[in-house]
TORSELO-188955 format. One record per residue: residue in three letters; x, y, z of N, C-alpha, C in turn. Coordinates in Angstrom, 3 decimals. Layout:
<rs>
<r ALA <X Y Z> <X Y Z> <X Y Z>>,
...
</rs>
This chain:
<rs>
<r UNK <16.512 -14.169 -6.641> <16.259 -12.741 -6.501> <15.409 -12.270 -7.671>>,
<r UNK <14.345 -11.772 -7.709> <13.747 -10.932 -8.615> <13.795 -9.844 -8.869>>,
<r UNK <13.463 -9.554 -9.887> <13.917 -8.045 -10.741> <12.999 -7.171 -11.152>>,
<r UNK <13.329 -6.009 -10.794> <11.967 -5.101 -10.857> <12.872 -3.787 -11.189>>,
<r UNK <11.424 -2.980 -12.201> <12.127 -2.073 -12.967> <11.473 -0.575 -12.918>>,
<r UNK <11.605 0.205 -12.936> <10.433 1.462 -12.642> <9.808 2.144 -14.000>>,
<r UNK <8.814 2.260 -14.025> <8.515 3.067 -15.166> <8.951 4.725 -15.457>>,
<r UNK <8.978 5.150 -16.421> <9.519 6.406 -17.126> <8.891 7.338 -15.947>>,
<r UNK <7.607 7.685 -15.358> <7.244 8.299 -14.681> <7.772 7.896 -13.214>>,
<r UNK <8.001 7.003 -12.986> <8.982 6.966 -11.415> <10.339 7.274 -11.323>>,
<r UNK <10.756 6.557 -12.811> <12.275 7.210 -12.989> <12.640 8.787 -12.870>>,
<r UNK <11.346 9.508 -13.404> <11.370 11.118 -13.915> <11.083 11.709 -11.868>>,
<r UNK <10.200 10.829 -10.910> <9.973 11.377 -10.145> <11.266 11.081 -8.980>>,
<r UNK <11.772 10.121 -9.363> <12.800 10.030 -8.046> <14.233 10.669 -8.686>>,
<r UNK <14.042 10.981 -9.660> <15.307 12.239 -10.146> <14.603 13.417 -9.913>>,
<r UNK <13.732 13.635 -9.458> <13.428 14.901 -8.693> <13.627 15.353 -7.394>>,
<r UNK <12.984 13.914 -6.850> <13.215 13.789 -4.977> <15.030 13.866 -4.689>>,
<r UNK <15.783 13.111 -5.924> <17.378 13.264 -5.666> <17.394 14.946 -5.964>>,
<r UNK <17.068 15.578 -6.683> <17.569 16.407 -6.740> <16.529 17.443 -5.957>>,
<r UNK <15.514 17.527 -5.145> <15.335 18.213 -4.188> <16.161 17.940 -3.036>>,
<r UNK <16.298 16.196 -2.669> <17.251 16.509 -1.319> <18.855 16.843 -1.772>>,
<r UNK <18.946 16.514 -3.184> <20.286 17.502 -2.787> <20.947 18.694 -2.531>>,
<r UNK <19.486 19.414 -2.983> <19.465 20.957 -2.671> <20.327 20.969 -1.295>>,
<r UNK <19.889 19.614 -0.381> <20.182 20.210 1.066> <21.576 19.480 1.525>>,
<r UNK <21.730 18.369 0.862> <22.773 17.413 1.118> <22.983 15.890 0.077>>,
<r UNK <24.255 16.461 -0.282> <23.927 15.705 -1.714> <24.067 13.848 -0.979>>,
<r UNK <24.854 14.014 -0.251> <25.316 12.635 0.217> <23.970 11.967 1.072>>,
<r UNK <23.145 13.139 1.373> <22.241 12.368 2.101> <20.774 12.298 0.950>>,
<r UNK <20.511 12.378 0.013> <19.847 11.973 -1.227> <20.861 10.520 -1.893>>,
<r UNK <22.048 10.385 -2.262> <22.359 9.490 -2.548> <22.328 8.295 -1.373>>,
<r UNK <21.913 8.092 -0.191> <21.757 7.206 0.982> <20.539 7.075 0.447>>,
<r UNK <20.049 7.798 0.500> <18.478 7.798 0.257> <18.540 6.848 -1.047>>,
<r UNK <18.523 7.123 -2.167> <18.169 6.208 -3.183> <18.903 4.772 -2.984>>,
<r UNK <20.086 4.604 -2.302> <21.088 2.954 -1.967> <19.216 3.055 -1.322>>,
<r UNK <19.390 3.600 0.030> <18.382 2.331 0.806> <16.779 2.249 -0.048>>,
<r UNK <16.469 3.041 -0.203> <14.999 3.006 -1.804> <15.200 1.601 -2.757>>,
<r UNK <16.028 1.643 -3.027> <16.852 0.657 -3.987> <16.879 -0.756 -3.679>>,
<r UNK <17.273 -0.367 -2.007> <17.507 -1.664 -1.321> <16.221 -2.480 -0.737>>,
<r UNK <15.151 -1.670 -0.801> <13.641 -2.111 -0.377> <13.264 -2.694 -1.726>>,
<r UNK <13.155 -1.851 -2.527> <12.913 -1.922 -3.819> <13.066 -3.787 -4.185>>,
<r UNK <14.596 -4.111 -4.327> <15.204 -5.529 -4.261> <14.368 -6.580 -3.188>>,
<r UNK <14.042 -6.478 -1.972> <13.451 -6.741 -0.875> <11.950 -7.257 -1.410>>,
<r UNK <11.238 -5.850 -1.553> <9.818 -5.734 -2.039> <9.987 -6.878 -3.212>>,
<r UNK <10.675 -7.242 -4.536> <10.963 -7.605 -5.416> <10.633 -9.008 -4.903>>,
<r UNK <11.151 -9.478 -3.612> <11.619 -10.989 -3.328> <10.305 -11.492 -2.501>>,
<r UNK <9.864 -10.185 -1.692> <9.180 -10.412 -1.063> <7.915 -9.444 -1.015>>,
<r UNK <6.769 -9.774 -1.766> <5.804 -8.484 -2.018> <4.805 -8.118 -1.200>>,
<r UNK <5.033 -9.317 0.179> <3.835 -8.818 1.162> <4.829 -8.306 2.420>>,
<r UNK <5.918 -8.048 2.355> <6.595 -6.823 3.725> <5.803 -5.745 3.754>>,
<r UNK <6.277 -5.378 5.249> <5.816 -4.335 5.835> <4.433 -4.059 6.219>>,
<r UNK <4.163 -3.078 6.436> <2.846 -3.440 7.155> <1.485 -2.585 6.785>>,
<r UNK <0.460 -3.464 7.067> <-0.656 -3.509 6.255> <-1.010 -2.010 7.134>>,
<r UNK <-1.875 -1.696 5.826> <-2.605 -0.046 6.005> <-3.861 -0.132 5.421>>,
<r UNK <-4.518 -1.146 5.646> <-6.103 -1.468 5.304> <-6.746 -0.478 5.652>>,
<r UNK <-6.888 0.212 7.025> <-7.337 1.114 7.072> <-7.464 2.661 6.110>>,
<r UNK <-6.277 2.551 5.387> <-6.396 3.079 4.009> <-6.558 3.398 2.938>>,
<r UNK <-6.834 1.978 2.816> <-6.682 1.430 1.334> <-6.843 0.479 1.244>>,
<r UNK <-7.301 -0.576 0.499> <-7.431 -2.135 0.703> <-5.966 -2.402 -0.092>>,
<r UNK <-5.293 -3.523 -0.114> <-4.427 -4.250 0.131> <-3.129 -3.312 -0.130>>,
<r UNK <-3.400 -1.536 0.582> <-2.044 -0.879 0.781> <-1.331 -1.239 1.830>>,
<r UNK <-0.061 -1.811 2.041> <1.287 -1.694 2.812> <2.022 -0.076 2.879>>,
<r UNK <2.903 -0.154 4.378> <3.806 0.345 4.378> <5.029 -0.059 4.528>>,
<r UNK <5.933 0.989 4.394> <7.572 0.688 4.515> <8.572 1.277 4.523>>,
<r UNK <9.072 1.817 5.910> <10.105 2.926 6.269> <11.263 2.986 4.818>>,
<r UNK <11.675 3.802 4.538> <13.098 3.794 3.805> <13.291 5.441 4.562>>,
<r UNK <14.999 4.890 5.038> <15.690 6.068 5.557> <14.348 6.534 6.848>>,
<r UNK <14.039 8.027 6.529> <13.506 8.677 7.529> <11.920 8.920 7.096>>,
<r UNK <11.600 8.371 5.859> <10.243 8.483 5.338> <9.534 7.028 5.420>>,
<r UNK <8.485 7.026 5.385> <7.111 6.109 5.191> <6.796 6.318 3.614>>,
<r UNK <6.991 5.314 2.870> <6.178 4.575 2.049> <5.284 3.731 1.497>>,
<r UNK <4.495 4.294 0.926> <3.054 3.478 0.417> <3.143 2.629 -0.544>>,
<r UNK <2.989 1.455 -0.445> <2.697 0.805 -1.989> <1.150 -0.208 -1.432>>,
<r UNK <1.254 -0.801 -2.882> <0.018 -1.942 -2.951> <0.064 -2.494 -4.633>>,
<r UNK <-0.830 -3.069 -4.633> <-0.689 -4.168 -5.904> <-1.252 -3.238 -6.778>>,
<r UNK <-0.790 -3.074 -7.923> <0.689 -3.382 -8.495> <1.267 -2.772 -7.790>>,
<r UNK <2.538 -2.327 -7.210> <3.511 -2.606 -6.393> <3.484 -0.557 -6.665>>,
<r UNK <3.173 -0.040 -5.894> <3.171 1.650 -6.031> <3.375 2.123 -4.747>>,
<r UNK <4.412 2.982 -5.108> <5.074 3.644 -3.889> <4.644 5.522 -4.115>>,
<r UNK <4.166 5.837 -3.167> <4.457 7.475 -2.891> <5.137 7.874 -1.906>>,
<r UNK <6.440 8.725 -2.364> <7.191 8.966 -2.168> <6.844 10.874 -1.723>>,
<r UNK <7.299 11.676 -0.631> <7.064 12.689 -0.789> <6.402 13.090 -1.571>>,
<r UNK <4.843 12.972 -1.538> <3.677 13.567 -1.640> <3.617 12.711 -3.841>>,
<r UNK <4.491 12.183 -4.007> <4.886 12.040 -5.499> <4.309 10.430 -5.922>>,
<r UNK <3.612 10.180 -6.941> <3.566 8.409 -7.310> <4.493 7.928 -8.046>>,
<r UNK <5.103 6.940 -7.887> <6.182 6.574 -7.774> <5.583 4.966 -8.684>>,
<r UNK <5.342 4.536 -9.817> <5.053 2.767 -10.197> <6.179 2.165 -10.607>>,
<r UNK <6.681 0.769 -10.003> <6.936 -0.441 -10.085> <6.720 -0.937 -11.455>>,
<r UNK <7.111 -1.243 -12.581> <6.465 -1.988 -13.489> <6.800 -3.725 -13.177>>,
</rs>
């Protein structure tokens, strides 16, 4: 299993996204970060999942978590509700 860690600026942005969706439901922001978490581990093991979005971007992927679509690509960058989100 490989290990992957977020930088200060992803850490600062997904304690935002928790605490916008908890505005609405705290239990459903904490689902949210388990399954984030759980791609996260995934992506870690395996860095070419999900599916290619060339048409976007050259070597950007996507990848459902929960009820959203996420973006990454090499180095491994996710946007998250409209937010950048880096992988270190």
């Amino acid at each position: 299993m490989s290990n992957y860690s977020f930088s200060a600026p992803a850490r600062q942005d997904l304690r935002q996204i928790k605490n916008y969706m908890a505005q609405f439901s705290l239990s459903a922001a904490s689902r949210f970060l388990d399954a984030f978490e759980e791609k996260c581990c995934l992506l870690a093991d395996f860095p070419e999942m999900g599916r290619s979005r060339q048409e976007l971007a050259p070597s950007l992927r996507s990848l459902p978590v929960d009820k959203y679509v996420n973006l990454f690509g090499s180095p491994l960058i996710f946007w998250l509700l409209g937010l950048p989100c880096v992988l270190e």
